[in-house]
VOGU-3710 file (C-alpha; in Angstrom, 3 decimals, decimal comma):
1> xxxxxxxxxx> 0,000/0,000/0,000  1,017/3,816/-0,690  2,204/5,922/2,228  1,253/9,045/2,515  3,392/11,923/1,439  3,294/14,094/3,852  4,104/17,842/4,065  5,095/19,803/8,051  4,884/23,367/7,991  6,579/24,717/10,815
11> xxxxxxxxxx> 10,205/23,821/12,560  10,016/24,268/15,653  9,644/22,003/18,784  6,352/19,753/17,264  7,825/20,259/13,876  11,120/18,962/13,831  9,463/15,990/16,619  6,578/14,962/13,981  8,614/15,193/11,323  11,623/12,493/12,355
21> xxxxxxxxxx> 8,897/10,457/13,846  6,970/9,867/10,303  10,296/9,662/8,267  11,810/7,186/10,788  8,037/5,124/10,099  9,711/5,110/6,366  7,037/8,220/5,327  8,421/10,941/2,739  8,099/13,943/4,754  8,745/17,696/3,169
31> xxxxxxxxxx> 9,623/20,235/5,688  8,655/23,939/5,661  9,539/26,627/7,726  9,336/30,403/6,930  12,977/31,206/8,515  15,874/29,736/5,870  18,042/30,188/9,192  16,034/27,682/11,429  16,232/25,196/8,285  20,403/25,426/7,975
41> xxxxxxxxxx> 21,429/22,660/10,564  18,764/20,873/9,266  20,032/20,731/5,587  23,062/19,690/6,915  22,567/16,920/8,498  20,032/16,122/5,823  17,059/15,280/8,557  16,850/15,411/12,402  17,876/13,062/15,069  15,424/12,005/17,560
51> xxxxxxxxxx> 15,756/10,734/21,147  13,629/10,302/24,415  11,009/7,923/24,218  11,765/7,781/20,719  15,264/7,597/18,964  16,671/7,177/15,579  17,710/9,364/12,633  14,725/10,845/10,260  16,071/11,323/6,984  13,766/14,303/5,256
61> xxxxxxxxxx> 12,441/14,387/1,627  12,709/17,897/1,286  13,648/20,753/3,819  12,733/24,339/2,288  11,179/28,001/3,215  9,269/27,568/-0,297  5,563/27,307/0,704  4,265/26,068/-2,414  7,485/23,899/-2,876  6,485/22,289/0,444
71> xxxxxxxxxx> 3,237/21,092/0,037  3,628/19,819/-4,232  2,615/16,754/-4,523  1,784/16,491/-0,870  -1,579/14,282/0,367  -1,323/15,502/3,781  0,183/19,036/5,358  0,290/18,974/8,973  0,677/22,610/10,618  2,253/22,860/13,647
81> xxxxxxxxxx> 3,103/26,969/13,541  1,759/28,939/16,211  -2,198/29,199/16,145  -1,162/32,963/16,242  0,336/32,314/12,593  -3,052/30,345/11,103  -4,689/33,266/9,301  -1,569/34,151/7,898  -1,175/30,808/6,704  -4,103/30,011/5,601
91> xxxxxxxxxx> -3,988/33,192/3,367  -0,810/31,874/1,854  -1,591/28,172/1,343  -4,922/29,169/-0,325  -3,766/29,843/-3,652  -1,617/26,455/-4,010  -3,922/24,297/-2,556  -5,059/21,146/-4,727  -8,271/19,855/-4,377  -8,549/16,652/-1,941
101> xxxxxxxxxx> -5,176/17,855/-0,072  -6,362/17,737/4,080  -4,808/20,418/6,349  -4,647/19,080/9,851  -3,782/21,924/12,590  -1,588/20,310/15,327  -3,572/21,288/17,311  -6,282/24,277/16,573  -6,098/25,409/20,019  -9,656/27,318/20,152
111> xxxxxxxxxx> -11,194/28,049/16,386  -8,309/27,079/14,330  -10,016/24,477/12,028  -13,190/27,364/11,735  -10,599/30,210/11,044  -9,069/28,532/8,650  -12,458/26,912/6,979  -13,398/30,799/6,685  -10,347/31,418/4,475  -10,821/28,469/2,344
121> xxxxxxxxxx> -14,237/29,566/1,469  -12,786/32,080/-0,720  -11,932/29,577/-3,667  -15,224/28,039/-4,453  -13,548/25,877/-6,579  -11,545/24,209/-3,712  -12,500/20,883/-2,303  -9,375/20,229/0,733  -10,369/19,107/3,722  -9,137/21,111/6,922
131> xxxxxxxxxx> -8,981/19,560/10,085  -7,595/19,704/13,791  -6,700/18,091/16,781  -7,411/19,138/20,369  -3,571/18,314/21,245  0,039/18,170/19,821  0,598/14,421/20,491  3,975/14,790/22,267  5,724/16,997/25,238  8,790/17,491/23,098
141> xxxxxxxxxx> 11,510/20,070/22,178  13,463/20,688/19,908  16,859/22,659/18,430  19,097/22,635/15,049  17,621/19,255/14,285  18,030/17,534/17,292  14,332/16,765/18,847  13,478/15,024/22,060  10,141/13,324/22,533  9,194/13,097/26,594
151> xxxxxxxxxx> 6,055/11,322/25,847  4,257/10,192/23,249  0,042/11,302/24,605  -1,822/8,097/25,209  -4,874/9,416/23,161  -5,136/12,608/20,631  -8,393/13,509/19,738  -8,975/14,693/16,051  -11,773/16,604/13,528  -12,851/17,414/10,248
161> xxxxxxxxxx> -15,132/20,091/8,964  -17,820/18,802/7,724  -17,795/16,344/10,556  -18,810/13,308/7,649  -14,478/14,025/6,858  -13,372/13,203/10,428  -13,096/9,045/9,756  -10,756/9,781/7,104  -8,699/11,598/9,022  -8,506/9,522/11,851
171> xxxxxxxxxx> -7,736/6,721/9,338  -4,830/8,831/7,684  -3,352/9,262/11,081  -3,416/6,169/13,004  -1,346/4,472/9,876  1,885/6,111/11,484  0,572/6,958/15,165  -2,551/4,779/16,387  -3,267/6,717/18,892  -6,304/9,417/17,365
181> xxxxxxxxxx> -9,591/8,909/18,122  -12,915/10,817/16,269  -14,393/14,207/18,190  -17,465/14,821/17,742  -16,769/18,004/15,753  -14,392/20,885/15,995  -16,616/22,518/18,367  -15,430/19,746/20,909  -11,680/19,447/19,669  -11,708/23,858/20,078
191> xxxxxxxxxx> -13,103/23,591/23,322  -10,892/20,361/24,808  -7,715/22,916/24,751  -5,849/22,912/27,509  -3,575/25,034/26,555  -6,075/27,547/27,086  -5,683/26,399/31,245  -2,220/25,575/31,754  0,070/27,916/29,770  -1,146/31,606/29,980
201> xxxxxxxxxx> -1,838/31,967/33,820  0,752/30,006/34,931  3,346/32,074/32,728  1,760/35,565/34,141  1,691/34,589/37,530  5,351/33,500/37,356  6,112/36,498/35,594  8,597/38,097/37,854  10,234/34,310/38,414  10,474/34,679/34,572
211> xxxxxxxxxx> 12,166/37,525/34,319  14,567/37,398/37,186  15,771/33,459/35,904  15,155/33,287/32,331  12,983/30,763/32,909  15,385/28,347/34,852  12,576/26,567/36,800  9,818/23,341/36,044  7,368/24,775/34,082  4,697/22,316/35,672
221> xxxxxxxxxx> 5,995/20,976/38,409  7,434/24,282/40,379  5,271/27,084/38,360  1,820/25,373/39,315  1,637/26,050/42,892  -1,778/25,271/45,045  -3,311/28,844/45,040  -1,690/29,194/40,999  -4,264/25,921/40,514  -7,438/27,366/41,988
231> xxxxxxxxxx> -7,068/30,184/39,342  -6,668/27,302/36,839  -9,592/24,941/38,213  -11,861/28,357/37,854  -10,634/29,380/34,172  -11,506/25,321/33,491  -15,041/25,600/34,755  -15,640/28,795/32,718  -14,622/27,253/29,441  -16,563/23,990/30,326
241> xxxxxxxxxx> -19,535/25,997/30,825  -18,888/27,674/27,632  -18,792/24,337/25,661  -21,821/22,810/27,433  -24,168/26,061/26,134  -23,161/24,330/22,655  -24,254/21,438/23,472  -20,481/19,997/24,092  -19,695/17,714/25,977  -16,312/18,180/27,442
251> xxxxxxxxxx> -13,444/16,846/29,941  -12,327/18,574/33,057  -8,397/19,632/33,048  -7,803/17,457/35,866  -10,086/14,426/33,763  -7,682/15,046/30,737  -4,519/14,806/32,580  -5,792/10,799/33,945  -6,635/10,543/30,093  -3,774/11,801/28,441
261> xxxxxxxxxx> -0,593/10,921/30,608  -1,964/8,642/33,266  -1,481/11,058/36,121  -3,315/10,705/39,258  -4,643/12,703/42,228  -6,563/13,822/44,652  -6,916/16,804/42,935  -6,051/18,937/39,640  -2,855/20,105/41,370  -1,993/16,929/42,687
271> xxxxxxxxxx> -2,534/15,566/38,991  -0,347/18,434/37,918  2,590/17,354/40,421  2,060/13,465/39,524  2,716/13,899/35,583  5,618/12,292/34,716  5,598/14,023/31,416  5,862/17,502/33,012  9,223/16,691/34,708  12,306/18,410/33,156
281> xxxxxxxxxx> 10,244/20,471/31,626  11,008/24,292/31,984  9,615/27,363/31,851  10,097/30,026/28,772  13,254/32,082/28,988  11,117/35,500/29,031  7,408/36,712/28,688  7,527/36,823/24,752  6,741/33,500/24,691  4,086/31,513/22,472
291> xxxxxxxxxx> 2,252/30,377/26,013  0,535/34,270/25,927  0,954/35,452/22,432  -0,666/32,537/21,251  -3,063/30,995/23,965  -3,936/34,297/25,063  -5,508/35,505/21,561  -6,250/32,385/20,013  -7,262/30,106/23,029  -8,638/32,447/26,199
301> xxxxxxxxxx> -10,045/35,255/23,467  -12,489/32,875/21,413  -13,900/30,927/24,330  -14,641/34,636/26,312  -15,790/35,699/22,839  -18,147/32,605/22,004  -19,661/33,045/25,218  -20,105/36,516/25,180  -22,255/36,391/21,560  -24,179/33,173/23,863
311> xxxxxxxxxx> -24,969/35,254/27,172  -22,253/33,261/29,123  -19,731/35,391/31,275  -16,172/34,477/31,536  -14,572/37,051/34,287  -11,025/34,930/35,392  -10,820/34,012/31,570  -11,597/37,706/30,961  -9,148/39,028/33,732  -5,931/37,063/32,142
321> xxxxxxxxxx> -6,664/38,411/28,773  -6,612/41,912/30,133  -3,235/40,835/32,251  -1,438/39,550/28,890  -2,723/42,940/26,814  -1,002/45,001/29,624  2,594/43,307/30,065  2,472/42,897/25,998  1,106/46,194/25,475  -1,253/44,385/22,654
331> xxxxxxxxxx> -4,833/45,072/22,845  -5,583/40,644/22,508  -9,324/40,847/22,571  -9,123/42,579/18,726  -6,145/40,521/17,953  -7,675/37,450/18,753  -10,103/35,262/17,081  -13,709/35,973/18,062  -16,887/34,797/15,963  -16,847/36,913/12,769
341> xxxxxxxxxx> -13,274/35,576/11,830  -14,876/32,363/12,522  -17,207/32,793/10,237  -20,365/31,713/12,996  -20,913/36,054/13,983  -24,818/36,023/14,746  -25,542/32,166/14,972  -27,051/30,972/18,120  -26,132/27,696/19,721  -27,854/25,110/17,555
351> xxxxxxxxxx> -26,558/27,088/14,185  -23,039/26,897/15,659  -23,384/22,709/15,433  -25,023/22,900/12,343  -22,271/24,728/10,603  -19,598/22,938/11,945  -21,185/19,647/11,324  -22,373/20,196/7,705  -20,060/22,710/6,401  -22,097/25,628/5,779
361> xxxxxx> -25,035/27,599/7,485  -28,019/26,195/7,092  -30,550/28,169/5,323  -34,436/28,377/6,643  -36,808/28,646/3,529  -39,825/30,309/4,439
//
């Protein structure tokens, strides 16, 4: 049987990780990256080595900063930029899409598969399938092609828009991985982020730790202190009650944590403490960091958003946006995504699941 070609736009830590993992499977992998500089120690060792829970050498089809280069000839194109970076992306990969390519965001974080659906729209003509998943399925890092996987997540969920796509994709994924399982749309995959609960308040309320060590401290393990969780456990409920006025059904933080790595306790900071996966695993070097600019705007901002245009009110969610605009002096909540550039501005709950189940708004013919 074929294997899929597969195209990974973005070198950084998931990047480089995905991308040794599916050429050491014996998949042709192109890599893309926008920065030729980020791509030179890759080109000369001609792939990336891997260790940690998985080792080996990944030779790479093709390493480039050529966008349309990158995904030629390409079945599958896996993004794992920055969700801050989708629109932007989306814009560029429009015009050299071919019909019956799938984009799969790794992951969406909040919106990504709808913000990127509401680009596509633009070429009628186009028939790709977009997609995303709810998590990146390692804790990994990388640097100048050399990538270490921590852990490989026990369970990824994944989905399509139109929600009829979403088999495929899992199908298309668990020939390398195994481990993806269908969501019920993207509404549940959007709203089963948890980036959206452990990386922006954590990284504020560690800010001055931050700044004074560069970061030289467990992320999880030492940032994520008992009082630091009730802020957490709060933000959780808010976007939980967000997802339920959908009509989704989703997992609490400290549920996901059991799920995903296996960690027990008595309670979500306990959880936090007992995740092996979270050990050696430090905090960003300073506050210009991907865990605001990115979870902030494209995580915290839709879910307030959402539930603003629904009558729900999100006031811790609400207060860490307005934190992260101050120290970045960036006003997030017009930054971010929010329901026009997801293309549901207006719809009510049951309108919300319609669209994202059928792949367009359905019209009522009087």
């Amino acid at each position: 049987m074929k294997k899929t070609h597969f195209a990974v736009i973005g070198a950084g830590n998931g990047g480089q990780s995905i991308s040794a993992h599916l050429a050491l499977k014996g998949y042709k992998v192109n890599l893309y990256n926008r920065s030729y500089d980020k791509l030179k120690p890759i080109i000369e060792k001609g792939g990336i080595n891997l260790e940690g829970e998985i080792e080996g050498f990944g030779k790479l089809n093709l390493i480039t900063d050529d966008l349309k280069t990158a995904i030629e000839g390409t079945e599958v194109i896996l993004v794992t930029v920055p969700a801050s970076a989708h629109l932007k992306l989306a814009e560029k990969l429009l015009p050299y899409l071919k019909n019956d390519q799938i984009v799969i965001l790794n992951p969406g974080r909040t919106g990504g598969a709808l913000e990127f659906y509401n680009v596509f729209k633009k070429r009628e003509d186009l028939k790709s399938i977009i997609a995303e998943t709810d998590t990146f399925l390692y804790a990994c890092r990388a640097h100048e092609g050399n990538a270490k996987i921590y852990k490989v997540k026990d369970v990824v969920s994944v989905a399509a828009i139109p929600s009829t796509k979403t088999k495929e994709i899992v199908d298309i994924l668990n020939e390398p991985f195994g481990i993806f399982t269908p969501a019920r749309n993207v509404l549940e995959t959007s709203f089963n982020n948890f980036g959206a609960i452990f990386h922006p308040t954590p990284t504020l309320l560690n800010a001055a730790r931050i700044e004074t060590t560069k970061g030289n401290f467990q992320y999880y393990i030492d940032g994520i202190s008992p009082s630091v969780t009730k802020i957490l456990e709060k933000i959780d409920k808010e976007r939980m009650k967000v997802a339920n006025a959908l009509g989704i059904n989703v997992v609490s933080a400290e549920v996901w944590l059991k799920e995903t790595y296996n960690a027990d306790g008595n309670d979500l900071y306990e959880a936090i403490q007992n995740t092996k996966a979270y050990i050696g695993l430090y905090a960003p070097s300073d506050l210009q960091c991907r865990y605001i600019f990115e979870d902030v705007p494209m995580s915290l901002v839709p879910i307030s958003s959402i539930g603003r245009q629904l009558g729900i009110r999100t006031k811790t969610i609400d207060s860490i946006i307005h934190l992260a605009s101050i120290i970045h002096g960036i006003d997030y909540w017009t930054l971010g995504r929010n329901p026009e550039k997801l293309g549901i501005k207006g719809m009510n709950a049951d309108e919300i699941m319609r669209f994202v189940e059928m792949g367009k708004k359905e019209v009522t013919v009087a």
